[in-house]
N, C-alpha and C positions, 0 to 999 in steps of 0.2 A: 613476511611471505618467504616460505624455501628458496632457495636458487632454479629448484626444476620448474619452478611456476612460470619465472621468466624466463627461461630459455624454451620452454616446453608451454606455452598458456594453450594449445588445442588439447593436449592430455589432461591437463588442468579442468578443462570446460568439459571435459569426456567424464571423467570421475566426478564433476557436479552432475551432470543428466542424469548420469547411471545412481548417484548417492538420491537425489529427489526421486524418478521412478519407486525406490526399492523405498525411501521414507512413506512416497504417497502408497504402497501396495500395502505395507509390512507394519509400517508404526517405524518412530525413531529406535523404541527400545529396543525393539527385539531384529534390526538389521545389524549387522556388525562389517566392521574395515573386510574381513574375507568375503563377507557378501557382497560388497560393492566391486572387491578386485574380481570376483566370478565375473561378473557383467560386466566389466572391464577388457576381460579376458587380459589380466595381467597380475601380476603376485601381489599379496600385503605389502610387500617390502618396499615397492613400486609406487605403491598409494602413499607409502611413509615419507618418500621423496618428496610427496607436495605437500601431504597434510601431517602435520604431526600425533595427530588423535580422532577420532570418531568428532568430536567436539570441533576441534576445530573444520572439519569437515561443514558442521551443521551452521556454524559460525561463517563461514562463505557463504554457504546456499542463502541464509536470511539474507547476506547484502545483497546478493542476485534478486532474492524474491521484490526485497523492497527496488530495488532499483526498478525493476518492470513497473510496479507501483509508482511508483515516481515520472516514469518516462510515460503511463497511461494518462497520468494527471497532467504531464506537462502537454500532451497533445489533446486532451480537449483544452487547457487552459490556451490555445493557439488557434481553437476553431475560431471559423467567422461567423461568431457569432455576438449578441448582445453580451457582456457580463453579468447582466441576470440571465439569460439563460445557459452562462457555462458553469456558474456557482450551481445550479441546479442540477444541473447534467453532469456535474462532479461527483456531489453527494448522493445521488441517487442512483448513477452508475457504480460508485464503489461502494453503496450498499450492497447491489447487485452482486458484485463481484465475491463481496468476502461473503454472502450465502451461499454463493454456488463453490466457491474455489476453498472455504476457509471454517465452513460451519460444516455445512452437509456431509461432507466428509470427512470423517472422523480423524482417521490419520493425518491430516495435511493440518487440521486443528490442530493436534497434539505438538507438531512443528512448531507454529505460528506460537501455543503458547508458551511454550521451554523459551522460544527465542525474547519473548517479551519476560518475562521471570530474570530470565541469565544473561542477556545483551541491551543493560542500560543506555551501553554509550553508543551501540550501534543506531538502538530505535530511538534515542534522543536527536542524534544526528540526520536521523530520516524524518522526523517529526519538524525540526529546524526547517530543512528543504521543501516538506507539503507548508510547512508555513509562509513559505518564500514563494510558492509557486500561486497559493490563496491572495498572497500581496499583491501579487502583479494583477490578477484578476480585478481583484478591488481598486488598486489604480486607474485602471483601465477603463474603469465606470464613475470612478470620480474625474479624470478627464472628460468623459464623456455625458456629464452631467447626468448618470442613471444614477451614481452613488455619493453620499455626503462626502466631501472633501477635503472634512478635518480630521487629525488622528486615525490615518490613513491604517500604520502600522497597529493600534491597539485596537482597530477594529477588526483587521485581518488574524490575528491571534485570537479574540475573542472567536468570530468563525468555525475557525479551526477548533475550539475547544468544543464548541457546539457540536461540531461536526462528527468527535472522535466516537463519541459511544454506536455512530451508527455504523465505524470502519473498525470497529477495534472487534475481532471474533471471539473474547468469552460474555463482552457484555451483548452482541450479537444475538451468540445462542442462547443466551438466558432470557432476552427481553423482544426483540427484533425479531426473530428467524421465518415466524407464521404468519407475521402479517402479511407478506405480498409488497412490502416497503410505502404501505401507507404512511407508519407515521414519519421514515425519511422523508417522504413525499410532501407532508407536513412541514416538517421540521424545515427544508430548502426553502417553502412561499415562504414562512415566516422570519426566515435569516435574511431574504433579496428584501424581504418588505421593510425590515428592520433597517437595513442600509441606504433607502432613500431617501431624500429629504421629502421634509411635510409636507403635505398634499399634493405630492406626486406619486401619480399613480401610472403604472403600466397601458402603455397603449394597446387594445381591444383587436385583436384579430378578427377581420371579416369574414364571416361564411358564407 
């Protein structure tokens, strides 16, 4: 990270707004470092101070993006709720989310997938953390006798792998986008059912 980032992180956080706006308006290619300084209302030379390239510009914003990502997931993973019903309400929220925020819109796609192409270790590293954030979920339910108790962590990765084609936005737009997130809706009964022990079944809501 430049020196102006920590002496300066509000300017910092100024040239991310203004660099996401002009990616989500414009597409990555076709905004350039003068475009962001416009909206800035400060010079190239200025923006050089924090970011050294266009790239690495795009390289912060992915961690910002996932970080939200992560901070969405660690607050329902904290509701009071069942852990079958936040395993649920994870996958079918962040279905939700990458159609509306990550498919539909075509420029914010085009972000999302440069960033997954060209930052292995970023989205390795984000992928690690949704997996650490699914474990404690699953913990939570094997405490609490909703979820089998053994092989706590290889069931929490498996999860997650289940999980990814319905958050990941090119297998999204390609398979996902039209349903209305039935078959995530699907896919969550079937991964909470999968996690209990036999012949346990979900207690029946009165109407």
């Amino acid at each position: 990270m430049r020196s102006a980032s920590t002496k300066q992180p509000h300017l910092r956080d100024r040239i991310l707004e203004q660099a996401e706006r002009l990616f989500r308006a414009l597409g990555y290619a076709k905004t350039t470092v003068a475009d962001i300084a416009d909206a800035c209302t400060m010079s190239s030379a200025n923006i050089y101070r924090f970011f050294e390239s266009k790239q690495a510009i795009h390289e912060a914003l992915t961690e910002v993006i996932l970080q939200r990502m992560e901070a969405f997931a660690s607050n329902i993973a904290r509701e009071r709720r069942s852990a079958a019903e936040r395993l649920r309400r994870l996958l079918i929220e962040f279905h939700r989310m990458t159609c509306e925020q990550y498919v539909h819109e075509s420029k914010v796609h085009e972000i999302c997938t440069k960033a997954m192409a060209e930052q292995w270790s970023v989205i390795d590293a984000h992928c690690e953390r949704m997996c650490a954030i699914l474990q404690g979920i699953v913990e939570d339910g094997a405490r609490g006798g909703e979820f089998l108790d053994d092989a706590v962590e290889d069931r929490s990765r498996c999860l997650f792998n289940a999980m990814v084609p319905f958050w990941h936005p090119q297998v999204v737009a390609e398979r996902f986008a039209d349903d209305r997130g039935r078959q995530a809706g699907l896919m969550a009964d079937f991964l909470v059912a999968a996690l209990r022990p036999a012949g346990k079944v979900p207690m029946r809501k009165k109407h």
